[in-house]
N, C-alpha and C positions, 0 to 999 in steps of 0.2 A: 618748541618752548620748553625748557627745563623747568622741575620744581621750584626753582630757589626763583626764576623768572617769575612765575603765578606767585609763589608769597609775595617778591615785592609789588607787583602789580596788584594785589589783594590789597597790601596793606596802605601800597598811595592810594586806590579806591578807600579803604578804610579810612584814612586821614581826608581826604573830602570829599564824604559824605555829611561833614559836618557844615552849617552854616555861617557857623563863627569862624571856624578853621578858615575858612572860603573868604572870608571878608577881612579877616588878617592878613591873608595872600594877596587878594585884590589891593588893600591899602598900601603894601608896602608894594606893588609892581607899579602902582601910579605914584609914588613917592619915591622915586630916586630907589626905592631896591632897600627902604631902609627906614627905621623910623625911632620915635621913644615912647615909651610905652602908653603916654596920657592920651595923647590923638590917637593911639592904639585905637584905645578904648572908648573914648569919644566917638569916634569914625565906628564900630563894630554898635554900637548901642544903638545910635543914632539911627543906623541904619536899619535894626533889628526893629526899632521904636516908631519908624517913619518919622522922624522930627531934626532937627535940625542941631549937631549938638550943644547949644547953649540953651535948647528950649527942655535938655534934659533932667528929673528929676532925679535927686541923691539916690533913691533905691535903684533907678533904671542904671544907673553908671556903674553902683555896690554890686550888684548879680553880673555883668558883663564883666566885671574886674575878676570876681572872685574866680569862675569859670577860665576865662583867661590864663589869669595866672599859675592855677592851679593847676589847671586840666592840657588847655588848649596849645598855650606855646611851650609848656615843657613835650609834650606829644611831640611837636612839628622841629623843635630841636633834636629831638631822639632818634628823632625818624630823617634827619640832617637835612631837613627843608631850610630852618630856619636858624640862624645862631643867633644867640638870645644873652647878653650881655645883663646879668642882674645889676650887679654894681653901677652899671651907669644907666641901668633899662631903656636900654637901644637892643631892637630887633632888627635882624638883617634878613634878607632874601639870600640863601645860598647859592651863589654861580651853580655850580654843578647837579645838582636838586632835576628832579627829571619831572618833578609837577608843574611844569608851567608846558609839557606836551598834552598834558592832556586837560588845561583849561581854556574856556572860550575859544576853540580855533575858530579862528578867521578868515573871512573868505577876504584873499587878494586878488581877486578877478577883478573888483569896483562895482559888478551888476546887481543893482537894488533886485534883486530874486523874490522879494515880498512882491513889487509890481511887475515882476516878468508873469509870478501867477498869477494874482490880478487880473493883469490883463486877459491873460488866456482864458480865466474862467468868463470874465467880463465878455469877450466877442464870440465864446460857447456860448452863453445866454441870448446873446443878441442874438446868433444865426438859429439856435433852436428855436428860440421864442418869434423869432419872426419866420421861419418856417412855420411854426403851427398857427400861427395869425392869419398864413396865405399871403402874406407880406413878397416873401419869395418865393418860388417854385424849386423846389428839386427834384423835378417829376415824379416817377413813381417808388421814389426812396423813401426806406422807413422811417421812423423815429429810430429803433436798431441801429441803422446808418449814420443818421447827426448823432447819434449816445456814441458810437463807434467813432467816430471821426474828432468828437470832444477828447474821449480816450486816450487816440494817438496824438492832438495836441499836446496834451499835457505828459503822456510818456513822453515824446519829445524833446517838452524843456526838462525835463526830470533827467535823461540823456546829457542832453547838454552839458546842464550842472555836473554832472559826473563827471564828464570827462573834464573840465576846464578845473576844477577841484582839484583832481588827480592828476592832470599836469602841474598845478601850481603846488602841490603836494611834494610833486616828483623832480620838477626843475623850480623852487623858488625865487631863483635871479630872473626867471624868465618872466 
């Protein structure tokens, strides 16, 4: 990795670390890649506000505007995320913009991986908890043993995940 590589990977980490930045980006990738600046700001308020934006008050929309304006999309233009049309205030998503590699990646495997652990913790309770109840017997094996054995379930799916990540990483079409 070259110096001039680490500055711009610093400075796209620099440009979102921000939470408005973030949600300017979010708004225009579920909008057609593109937007005008009111719903901008509606939609970043709102969201910062929890509320819905019609339930929003004048000062909650005046601080998100002013910030915006000022600060946030001339930034993400500079930095050629975003091109940013004053005259008609339509924001666009740049094609070539390398920030959308490094938000929300998504797993395209389809497996809910919240209930693959889940589960696995879920039938670790059950077999240890019913080992120590005398429920079942697994002779003279320790707790050590079932703690060992929860272990390698779960390295297991943690395995798994990896490697099916990294193929869909590596061959996307597949």
């Amino acid at each position: 990795m070259t110096a001039d590589e680490t500055l711009a990977k610093g400075t796209l980490f620099d440009l979102l670390c921000n939470r408005r930045r973030l949600e300017i980006i979010k708004y225009l990738r579920t909008n057609g890649r593109q937007g005008r600046l009111n719903p901008i700001i509606d939609y970043v308020a709102a969201t910062e506000n929890g509320k819905q934006p019609t339930e929003l008050t004048r000062a909650e929309r005046r601080r998100v505007y002013v910030s915006v304006y000022q600060t946030h999309l001339p930034m993400l233009e500079e930095h050629g995320v975003v091109e940013w049309d004053q005259s008609e205030n339509v924001v666009r998503l740049c094609a070539d913009s390398d920030v959308e590699r490094y938000l929300d990646y998504q797993d395209d495997s389809g497996l809910p991986w919240h209930w693959c652990y889940l589960g696995v913790a879920a039938a670790s309770v059950a077999v240890v908890g019913a080992w120590v109840l005398g429920v079942i017997a697994l002779g003279s094996a320790s707790i050590s043993w079932a703690l060992a054995l929860v272990s390698i379930a779960v390295l297991g799916l943690v395995l798994i995940r990896y490697v099916l990540e990294r193929r869909a990483r590596a061959f996307p079409s597949l």
